[in-house]
C-alpha positions as a printed NumPy array, in Angstrom:
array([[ 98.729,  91.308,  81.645],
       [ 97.54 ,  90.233,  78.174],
       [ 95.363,  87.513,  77.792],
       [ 98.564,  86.108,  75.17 ],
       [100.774,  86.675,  78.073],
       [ 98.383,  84.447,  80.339],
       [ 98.572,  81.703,  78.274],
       [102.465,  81.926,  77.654],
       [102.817,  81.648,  81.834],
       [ 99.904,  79.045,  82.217],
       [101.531,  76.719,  79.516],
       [105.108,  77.266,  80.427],
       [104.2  ,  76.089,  84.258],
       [101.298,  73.689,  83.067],
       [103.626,  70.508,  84.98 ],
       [104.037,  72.407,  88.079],
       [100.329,  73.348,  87.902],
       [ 99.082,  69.774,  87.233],
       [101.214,  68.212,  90.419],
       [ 99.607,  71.081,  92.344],
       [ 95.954,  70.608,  91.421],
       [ 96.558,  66.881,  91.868],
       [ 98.078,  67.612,  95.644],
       [ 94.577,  69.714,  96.266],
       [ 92.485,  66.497,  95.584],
       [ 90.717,  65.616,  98.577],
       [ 92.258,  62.43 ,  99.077],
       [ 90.231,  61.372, 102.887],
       [ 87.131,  61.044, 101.002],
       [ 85.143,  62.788, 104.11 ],
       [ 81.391,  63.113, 104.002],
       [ 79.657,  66.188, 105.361],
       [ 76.769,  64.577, 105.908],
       [ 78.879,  61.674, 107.511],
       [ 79.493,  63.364, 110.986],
       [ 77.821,  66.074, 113.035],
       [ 80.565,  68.54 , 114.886],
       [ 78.918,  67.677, 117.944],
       [ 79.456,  63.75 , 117.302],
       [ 82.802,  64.605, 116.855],
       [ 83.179,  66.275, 119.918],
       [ 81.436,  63.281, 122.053],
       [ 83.499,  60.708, 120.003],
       [ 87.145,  62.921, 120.421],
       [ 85.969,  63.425, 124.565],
       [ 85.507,  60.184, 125.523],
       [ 88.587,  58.66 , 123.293],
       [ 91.255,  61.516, 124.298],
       [ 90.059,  61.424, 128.346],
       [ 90.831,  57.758, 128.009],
       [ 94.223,  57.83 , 126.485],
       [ 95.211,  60.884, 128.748],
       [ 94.587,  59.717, 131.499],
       [ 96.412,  56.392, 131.169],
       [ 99.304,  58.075, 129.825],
       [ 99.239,  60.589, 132.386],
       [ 99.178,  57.256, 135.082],
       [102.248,  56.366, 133.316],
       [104.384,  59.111, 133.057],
       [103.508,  60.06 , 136.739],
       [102.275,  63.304, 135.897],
       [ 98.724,  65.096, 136.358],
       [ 96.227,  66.421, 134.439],
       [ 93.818,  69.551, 134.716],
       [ 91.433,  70.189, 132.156],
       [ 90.251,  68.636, 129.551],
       [ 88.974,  70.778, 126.531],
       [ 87.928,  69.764, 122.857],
       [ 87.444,  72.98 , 120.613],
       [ 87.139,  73.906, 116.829],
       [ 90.767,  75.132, 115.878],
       [ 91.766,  76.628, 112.368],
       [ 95.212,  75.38 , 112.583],
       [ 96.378,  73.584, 115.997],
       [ 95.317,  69.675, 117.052],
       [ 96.255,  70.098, 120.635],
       [ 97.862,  72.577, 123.15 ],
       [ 98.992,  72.025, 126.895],
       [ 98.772,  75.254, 129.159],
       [101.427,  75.927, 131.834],
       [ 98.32 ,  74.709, 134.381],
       [ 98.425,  71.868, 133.193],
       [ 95.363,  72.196, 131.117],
       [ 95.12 ,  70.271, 127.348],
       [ 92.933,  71.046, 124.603],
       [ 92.578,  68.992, 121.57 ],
       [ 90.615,  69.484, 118.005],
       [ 87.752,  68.014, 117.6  ],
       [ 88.563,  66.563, 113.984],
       [ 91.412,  64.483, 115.462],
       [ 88.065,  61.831, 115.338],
       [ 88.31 ,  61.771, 111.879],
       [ 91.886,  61.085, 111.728],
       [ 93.236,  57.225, 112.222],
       [ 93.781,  55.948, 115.86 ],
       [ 96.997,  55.948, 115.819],
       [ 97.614,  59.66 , 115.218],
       [ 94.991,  60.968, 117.384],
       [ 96.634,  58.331, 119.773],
       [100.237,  60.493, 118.854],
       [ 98.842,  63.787, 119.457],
       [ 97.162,  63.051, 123.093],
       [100.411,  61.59 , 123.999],
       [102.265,  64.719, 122.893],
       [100.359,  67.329, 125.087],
       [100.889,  64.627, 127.939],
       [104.536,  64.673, 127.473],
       [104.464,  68.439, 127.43 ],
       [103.035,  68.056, 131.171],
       [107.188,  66.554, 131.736],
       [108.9  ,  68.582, 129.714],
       [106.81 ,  71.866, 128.562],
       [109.103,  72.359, 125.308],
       [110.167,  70.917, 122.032],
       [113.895,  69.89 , 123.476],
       [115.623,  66.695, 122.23 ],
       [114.608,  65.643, 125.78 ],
       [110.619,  65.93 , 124.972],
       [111.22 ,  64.236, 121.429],
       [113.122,  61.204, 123.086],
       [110.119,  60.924, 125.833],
       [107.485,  61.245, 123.357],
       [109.368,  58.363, 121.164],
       [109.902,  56.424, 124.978],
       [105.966,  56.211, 124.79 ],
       [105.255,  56.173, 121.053],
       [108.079,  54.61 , 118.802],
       [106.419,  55.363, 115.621],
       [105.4  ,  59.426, 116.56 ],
       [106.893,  60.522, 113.098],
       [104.908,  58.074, 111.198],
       [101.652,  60.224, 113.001],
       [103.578,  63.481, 112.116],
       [103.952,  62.826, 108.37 ],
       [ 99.938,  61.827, 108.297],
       [ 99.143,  64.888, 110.284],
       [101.567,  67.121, 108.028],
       [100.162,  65.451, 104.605],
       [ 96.233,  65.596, 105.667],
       [ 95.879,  67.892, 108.117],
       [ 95.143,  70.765, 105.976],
       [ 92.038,  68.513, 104.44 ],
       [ 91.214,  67.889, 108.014],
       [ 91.585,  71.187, 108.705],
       [ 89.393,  72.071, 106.521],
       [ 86.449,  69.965, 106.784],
       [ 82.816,  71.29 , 107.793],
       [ 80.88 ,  68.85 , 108.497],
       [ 76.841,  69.927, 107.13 ],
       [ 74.719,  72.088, 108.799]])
């Protein structure tokens, strides 16, 4: 392609190239420095243990393992043992949605699927889940992301 041609296609889509470059802003602000991974991984322990294992207690169901790990592109998984495992950069996220995702891997301990059944228990224990989905699905690819420094 011609250099000419180059600048015909970058000016023609310059609007469409502007929204996108705006969209790839980080927009959480996160500081490298601010966290170590293994802060994170103390902090996102002791806060998804807790919540677990109340909700657990509520729905009546029981837990085995608790694991937090460094994944590209998941924030939680629940194993047909009974085992959960949770991203460590959930810490970084607000409360509420690392509150949304421990309480979705519980619910999958009930009903180990994505049925209109699971969606109704998860909004029985969290009326507000899709607010914490459209958070998760507009900044978790900056969260994602993030390396904290060496």
């Amino acid at each position: 392609m011609s250099d000419r041609e180059i600048d015909r296609l970058l000016h023609a889509h310059r609007d469409w190239l502007r929204t996108e470059r705006a969209r790839q802003r980080p927009q959480l602000r996160l500081d490298r420095r601010g966290v170590s991974e293994l802060e994170g991984r103390r902090a996102a322990r002791e806060l998804v243990q807790m919540l677990a294992e109340d909700e657990a207690a509520e729905l009546g169901v029981d837990i085995g393992r608790i694991t937090i790990r460094d994944q590209r592109t998941r924030w939680g998984s629940c194993s047909s043992n009974g085992n959960l495992s949770f991203n460590w950069r959930l810490v970084l996220a607000p409360f509420e949605v690392l509150d949304y995702v421990v309480v979705h891997e519980v619910c999958h301990l009930r009903e180990a699927n994505h049925s209109r059944r699971f969606w109704r228990l998860v909004e029985s224990r969290r009326p507000a889940w899709r607010e914490q989905k459209a958070w998760l699905d507009e900044h978790g690819p900056e969260l994602l992301a993030f390396r904290p420094a060496a």
